[in-house]
SELO-81982 format. One record per residue (C-alpha): x, y, z; residue in one letter; residue number from 0. Coordinates in steps of 0.1 Angstrom, whole numbers. Layout:
REM residues N
<px X; py Y; pz Z; residu A; num NUM>
...
***
This chain:
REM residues 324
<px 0; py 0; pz 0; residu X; num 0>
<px 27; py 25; pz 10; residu X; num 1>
<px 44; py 18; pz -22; residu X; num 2>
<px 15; py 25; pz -46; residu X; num 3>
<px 7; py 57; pz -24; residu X; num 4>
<px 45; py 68; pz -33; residu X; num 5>
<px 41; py 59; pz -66; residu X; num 6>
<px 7; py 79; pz -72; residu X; num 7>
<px 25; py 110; pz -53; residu X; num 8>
<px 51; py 110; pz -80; residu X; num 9>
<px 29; py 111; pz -107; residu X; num 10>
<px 0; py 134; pz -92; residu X; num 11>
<px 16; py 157; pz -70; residu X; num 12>
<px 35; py 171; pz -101; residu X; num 13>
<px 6; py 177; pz -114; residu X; num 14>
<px -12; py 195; pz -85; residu X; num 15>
<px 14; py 219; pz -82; residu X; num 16>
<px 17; py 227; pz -120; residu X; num 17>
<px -20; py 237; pz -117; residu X; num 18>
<px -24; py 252; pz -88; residu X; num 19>
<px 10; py 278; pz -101; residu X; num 20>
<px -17; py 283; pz -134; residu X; num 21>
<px -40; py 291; pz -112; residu X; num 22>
<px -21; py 316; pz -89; residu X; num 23>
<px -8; py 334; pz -115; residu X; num 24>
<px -37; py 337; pz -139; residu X; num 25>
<px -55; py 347; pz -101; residu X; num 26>
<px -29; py 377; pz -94; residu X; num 27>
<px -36; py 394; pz -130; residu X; num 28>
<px -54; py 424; pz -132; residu X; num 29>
<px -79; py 429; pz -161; residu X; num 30>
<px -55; py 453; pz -176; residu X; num 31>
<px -24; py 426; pz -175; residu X; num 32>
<px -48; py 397; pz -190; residu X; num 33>
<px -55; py 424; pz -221; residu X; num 34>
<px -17; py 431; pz -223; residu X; num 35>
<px -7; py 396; pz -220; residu X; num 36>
<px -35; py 386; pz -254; residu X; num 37>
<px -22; py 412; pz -271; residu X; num 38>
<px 15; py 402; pz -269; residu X; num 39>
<px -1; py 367; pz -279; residu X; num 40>
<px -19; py 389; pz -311; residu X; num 41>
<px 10; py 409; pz -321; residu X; num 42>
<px 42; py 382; pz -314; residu X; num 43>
<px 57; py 368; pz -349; residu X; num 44>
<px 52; py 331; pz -349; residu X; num 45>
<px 73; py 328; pz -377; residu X; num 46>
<px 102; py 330; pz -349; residu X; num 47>
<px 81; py 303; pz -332; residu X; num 48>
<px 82; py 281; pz -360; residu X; num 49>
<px 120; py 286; pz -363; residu X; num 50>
<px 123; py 275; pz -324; residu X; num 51>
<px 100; py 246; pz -333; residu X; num 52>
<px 128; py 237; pz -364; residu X; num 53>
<px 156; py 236; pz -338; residu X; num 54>
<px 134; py 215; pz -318; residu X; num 55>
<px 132; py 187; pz -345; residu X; num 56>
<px 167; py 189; pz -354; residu X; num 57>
<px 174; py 185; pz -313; residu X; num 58>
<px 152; py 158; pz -314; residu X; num 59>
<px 168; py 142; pz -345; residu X; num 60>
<px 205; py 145; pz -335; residu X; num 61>
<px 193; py 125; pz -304; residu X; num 62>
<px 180; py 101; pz -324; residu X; num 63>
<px 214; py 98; pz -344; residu X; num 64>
<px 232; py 97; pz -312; residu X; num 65>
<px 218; py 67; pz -296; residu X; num 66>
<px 234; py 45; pz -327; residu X; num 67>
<px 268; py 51; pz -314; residu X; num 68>
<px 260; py 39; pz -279; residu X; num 69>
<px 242; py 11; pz -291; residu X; num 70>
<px 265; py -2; pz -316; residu X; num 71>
<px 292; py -17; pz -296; residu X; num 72>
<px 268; py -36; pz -284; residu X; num 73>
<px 258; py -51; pz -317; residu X; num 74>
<px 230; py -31; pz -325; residu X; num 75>
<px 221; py -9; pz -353; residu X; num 76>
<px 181; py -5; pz -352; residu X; num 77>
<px 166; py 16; pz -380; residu X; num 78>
<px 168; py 55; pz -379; residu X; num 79>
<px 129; py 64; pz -380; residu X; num 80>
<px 124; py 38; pz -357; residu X; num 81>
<px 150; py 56; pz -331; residu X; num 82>
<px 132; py 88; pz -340; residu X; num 83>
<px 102; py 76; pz -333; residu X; num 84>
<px 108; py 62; pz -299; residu X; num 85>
<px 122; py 91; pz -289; residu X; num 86>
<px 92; py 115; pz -297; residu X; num 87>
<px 73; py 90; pz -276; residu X; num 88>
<px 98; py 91; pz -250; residu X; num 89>
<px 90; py 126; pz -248; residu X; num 90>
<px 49; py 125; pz -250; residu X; num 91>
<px 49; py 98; pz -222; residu X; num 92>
<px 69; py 124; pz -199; residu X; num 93>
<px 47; py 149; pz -201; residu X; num 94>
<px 23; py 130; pz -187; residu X; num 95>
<px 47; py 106; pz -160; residu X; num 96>
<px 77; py 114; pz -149; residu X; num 97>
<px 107; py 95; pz -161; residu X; num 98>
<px 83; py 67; pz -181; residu X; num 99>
<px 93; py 78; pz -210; residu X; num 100>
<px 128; py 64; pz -211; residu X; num 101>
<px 111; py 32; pz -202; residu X; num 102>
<px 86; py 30; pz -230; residu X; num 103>
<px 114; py 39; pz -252; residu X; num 104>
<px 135; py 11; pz -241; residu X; num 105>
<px 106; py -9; pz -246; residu X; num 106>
<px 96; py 2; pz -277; residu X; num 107>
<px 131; py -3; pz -293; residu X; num 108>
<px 130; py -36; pz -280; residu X; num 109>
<px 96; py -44; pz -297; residu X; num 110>
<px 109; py -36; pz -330; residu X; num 111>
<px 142; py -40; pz -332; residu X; num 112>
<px 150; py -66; pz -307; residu X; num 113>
<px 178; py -49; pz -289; residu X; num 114>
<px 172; py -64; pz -251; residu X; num 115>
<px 154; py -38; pz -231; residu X; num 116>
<px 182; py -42; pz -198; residu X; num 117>
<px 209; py -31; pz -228; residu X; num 118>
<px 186; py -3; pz -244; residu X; num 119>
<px 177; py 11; pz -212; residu X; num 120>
<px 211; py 10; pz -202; residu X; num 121>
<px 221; py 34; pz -229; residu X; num 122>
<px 195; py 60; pz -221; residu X; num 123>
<px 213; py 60; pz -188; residu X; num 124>
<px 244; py 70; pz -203; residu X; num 125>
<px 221; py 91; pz -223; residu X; num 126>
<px 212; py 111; pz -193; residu X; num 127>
<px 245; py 113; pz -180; residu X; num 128>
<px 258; py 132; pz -208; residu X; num 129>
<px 229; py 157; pz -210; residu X; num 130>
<px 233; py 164; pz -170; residu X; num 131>
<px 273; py 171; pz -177; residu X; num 132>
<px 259; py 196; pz -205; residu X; num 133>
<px 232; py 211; pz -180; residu X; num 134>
<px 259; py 215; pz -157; residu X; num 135>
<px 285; py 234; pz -178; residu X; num 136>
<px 255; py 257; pz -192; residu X; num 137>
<px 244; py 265; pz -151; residu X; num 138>
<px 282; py 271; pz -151; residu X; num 139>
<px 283; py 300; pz -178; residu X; num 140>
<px 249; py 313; pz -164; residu X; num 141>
<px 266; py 318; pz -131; residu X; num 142>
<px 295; py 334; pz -147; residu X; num 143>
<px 276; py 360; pz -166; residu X; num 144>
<px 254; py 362; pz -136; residu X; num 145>
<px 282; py 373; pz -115; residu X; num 146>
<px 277; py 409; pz -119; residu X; num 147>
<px 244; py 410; pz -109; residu X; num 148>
<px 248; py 385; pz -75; residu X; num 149>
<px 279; py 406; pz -66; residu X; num 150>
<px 253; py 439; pz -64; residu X; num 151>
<px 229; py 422; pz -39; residu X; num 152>
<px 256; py 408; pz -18; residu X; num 153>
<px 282; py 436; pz -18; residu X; num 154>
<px 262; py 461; pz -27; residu X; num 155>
<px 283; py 476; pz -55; residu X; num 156>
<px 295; py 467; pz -92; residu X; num 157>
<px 315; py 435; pz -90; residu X; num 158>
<px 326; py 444; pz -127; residu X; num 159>
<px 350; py 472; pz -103; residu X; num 160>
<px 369; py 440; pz -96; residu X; num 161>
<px 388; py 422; pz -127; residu X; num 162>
<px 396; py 393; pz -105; residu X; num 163>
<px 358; py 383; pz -90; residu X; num 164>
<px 346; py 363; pz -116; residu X; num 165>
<px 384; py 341; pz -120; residu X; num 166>
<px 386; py 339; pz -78; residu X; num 167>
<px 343; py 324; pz -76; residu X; num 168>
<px 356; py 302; pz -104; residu X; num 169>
<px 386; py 287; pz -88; residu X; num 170>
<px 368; py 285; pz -58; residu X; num 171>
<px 335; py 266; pz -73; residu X; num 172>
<px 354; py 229; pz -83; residu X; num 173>
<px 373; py 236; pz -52; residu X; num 174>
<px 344; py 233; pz -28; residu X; num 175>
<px 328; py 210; pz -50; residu X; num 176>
<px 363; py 189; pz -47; residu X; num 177>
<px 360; py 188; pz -7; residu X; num 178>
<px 325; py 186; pz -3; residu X; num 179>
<px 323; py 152; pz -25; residu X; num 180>
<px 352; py 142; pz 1; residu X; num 181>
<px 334; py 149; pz 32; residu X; num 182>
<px 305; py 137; pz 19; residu X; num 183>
<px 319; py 99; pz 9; residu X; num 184>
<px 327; py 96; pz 45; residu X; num 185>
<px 286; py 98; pz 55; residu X; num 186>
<px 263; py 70; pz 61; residu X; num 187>
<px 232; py 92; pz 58; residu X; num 188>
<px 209; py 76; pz 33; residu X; num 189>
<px 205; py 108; pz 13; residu X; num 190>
<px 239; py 117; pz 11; residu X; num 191>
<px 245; py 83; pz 4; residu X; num 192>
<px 223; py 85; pz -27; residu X; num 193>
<px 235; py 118; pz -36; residu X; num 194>
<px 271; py 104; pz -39; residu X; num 195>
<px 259; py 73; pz -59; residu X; num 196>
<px 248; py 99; pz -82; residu X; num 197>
<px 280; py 117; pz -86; residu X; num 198>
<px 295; py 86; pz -87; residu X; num 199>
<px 273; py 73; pz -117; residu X; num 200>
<px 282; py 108; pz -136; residu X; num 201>
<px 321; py 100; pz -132; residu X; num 202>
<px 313; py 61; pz -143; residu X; num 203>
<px 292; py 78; pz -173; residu X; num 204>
<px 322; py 99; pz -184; residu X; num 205>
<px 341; py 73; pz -186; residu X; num 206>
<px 325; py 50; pz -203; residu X; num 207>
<px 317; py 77; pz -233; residu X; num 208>
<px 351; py 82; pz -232; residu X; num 209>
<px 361; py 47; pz -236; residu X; num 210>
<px 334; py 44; pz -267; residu X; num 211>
<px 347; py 38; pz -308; residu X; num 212>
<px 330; py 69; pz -318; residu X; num 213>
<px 335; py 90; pz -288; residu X; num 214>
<px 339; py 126; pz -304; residu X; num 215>
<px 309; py 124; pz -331; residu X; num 216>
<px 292; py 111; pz -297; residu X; num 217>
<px 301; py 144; pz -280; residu X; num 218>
<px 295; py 165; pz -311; residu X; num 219>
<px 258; py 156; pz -315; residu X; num 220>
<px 256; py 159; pz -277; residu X; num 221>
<px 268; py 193; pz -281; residu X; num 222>
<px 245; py 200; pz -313; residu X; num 223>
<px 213; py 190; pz -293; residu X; num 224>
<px 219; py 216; pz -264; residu X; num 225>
<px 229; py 244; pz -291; residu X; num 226>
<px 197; py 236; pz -305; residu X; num 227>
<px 180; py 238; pz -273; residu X; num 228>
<px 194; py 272; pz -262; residu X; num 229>
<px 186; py 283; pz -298; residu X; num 230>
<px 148; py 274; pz -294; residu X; num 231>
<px 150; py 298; pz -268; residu X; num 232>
<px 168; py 325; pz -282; residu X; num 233>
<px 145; py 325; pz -317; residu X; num 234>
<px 117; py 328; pz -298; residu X; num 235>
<px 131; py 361; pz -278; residu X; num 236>
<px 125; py 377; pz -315; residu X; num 237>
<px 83; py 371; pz -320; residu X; num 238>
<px 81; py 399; pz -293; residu X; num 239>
<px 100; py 433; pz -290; residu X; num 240>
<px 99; py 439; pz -256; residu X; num 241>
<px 120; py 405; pz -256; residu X; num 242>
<px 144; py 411; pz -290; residu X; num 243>
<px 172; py 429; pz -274; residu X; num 244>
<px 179; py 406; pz -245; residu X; num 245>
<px 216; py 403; pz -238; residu X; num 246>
<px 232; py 368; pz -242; residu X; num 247>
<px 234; py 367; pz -205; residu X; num 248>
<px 194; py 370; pz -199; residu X; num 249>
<px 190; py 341; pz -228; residu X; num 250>
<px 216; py 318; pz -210; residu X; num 251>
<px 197; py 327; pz -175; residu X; num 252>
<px 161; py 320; pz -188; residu X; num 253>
<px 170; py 288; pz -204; residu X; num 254>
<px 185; py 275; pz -175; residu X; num 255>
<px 155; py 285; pz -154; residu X; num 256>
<px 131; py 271; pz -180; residu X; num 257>
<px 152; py 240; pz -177; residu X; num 258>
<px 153; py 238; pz -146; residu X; num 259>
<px 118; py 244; pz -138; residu X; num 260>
<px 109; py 210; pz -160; residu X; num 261>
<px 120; py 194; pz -132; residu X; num 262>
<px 95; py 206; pz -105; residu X; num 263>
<px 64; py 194; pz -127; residu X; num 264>
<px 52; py 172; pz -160; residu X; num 265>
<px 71; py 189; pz -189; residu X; num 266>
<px 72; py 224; pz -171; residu X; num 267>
<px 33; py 226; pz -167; residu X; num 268>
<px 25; py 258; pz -147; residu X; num 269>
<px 62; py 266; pz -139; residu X; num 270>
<px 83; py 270; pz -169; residu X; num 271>
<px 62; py 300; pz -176; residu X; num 272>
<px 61; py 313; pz -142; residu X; num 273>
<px 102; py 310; pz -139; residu X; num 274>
<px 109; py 321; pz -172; residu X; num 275>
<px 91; py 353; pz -171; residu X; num 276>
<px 107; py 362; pz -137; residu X; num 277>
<px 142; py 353; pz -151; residu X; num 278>
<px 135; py 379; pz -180; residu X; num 279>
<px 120; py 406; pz -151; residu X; num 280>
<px 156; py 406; pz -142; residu X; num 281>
<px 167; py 419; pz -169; residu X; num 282>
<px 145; py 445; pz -171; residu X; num 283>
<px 115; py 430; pz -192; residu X; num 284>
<px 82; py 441; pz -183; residu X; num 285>
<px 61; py 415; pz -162; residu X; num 286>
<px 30; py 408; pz -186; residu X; num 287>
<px 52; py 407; pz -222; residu X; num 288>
<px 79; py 384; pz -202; residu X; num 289>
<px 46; py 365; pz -190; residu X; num 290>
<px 36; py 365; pz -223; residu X; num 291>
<px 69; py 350; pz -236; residu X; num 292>
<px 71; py 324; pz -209; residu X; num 293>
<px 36; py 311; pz -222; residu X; num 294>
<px 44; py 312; pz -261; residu X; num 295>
<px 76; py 294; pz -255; residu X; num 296>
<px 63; py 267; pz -233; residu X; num 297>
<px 27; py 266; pz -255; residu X; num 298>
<px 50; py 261; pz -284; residu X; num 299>
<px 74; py 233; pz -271; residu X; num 300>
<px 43; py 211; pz -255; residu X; num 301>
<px 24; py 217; pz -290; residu X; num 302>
<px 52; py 198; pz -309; residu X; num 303>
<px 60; py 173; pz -283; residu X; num 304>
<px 19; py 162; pz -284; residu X; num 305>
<px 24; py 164; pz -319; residu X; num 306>
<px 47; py 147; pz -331; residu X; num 307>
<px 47; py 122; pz -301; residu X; num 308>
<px 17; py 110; pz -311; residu X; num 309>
<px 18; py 107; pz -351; residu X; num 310>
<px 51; py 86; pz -334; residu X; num 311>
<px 27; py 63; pz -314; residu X; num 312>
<px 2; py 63; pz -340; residu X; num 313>
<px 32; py 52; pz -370; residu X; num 314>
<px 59; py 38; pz -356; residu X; num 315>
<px 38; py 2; pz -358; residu X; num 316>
<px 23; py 9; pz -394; residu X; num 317>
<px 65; py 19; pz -403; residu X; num 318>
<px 71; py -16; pz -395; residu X; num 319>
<px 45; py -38; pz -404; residu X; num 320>
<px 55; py -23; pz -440; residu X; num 321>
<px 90; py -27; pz -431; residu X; num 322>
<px 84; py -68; pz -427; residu X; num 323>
***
């Protein structure tokens, strides 16, 4: 019993709270902001949406393309539209439970191409690990740029007066992160014990991408697909002007955010739009057009993942019927 109460938690508490942050901040409008906010919606360019949406399917693709060289030393080479497809269902299954998407993808791929479902989902582990490095690096250069700003509130003056801040935080970040993984190995707390698994399953990740055949096209598409990302974000900074002259910083910082937020709940329902658009405030973005832009951009992205997730679903078992 306690288990399947956990298990429902996972999957509807997510939910709740993506809601419930709709509601709120639908509920704190005025009737003035709720005009403002449709006619950012009336006025924005969706042509820049539909660029977004093209760097979305070439993310989506290179993924694809990537998994072949994780799944080839181990004797595998399933058909490209089938490892596109499983993807874009990977992605519609998340949106609607947590972390089953990399499941059903496993499963699918070993449904139609017979590549053992431990192996497949073994991959999409590595998978994982490789996106979380690149999540990692990217939080890195938000922080950077960000260190202006975090120096004002805790010094109250313009870090930018010292040349050295920004080298001295970065010196001191792997440091701390160096000593705290240390100190940390030593616990027998069951969180912490977790927590250093993880770490643990990072380092074991890098090196087994490092040990593969085709190790740098493997970290060149990995690359590609978080360009891609970032640049899904940036195009769509464009379809308004109170967001086309954001500085690289504010598009690095929103991202992140947005990213980040997809986390909290099913594919960033209620809070990618919430964070984003306070992200953007930062930068001096009025609140209802950086509303505005947190909606359009997460609209856009759930649009194509329904999408094209489910002409996957619907296909991928007509693609091979032909296929035999």
């Amino acid at each position: 019993m306690g288990k399947k109460l956990k298990k429902t938690s996972f999957i509807v508490l997510p939910i709740i709270l993506g809601v419930f942050l709709i509601w709120y901040s639908v509920s704190v409008l005025t009737n003035e902001d709720i005009e403002a906010i449709k006619t950012s919606f009336k006025t924005a360019n969706y042509w820049w949406v539909v660029l977004s949406l093209f760097f979305g399917i070439l993310s989506h693709l290179s993924r694809a393309y990537r998994w072949q060289f994780l799944l080839e030393p181990l004797g595998y080479k399933p058909r490209f539209a089938n490892s596109v497809m499983t993807v874009l269902i990977a992605y519609l299954l998340n949106l609607f439970i947590p972390r089953s998407g990399e499941i059903a993808r496993a499963a699918s791929i070993k449904k139609y191409e017979n590549i053992p479902f431990e192996k497949a989902f073994g991959t999409i582990v590595a998978e994982r690990v490789a996106d979380v490095i690149m999540l990692l690096f990217i939080i890195g250069i938000a922080f950077f740029l960000q260190t202006s700003l975090i120096g004002d509130y805790l010094f109250k003056n313009n870090s930018d007066s010292n040349p050295y801040f920004k080298i001295i935080i970065l010196a001191l970040i792997p440091l701390v992160g160096f000593f705290s993984y240390k100190f940390l190995k030593k616990s027998k707390h069951p969180v912490i014990i977790k927590i250093v698994t993880f770490i643990n399953g990072l380092f074991d990740g890098i090196k087994s991408i490092l040990k593969m055949k085709k190790k740098w096209q493997f970290i060149v598409h990995t690359i590609f697909i978080w360009v891609m990302y970032v640049l899904m974000f940036y195009a769509v900074t464009f379809a308004l002007p109170e967001t086309t002259n954001l500085p690289f910083a504010a598009i690095i910082v929103g991202f992140v955010v947005g990213g980040l937020s997809m986390a909290l709940t099913n594919g960033g329902l209620g809070t990618y739009p919430v964070f984003v658009a306070s992200a953007l405030i930062l930068y001096n973005v009025e609140d209802n057009p950086a509303r505005a832009f947190g909606w359009i951009m997460w609209t856009a992205q759930t649009i194509m993942v329904i999408t094209f997730g489910s002409l996957s679903f619907l296909l991928i078992p007509i693609y091979n019927k032909y296929q035999k």
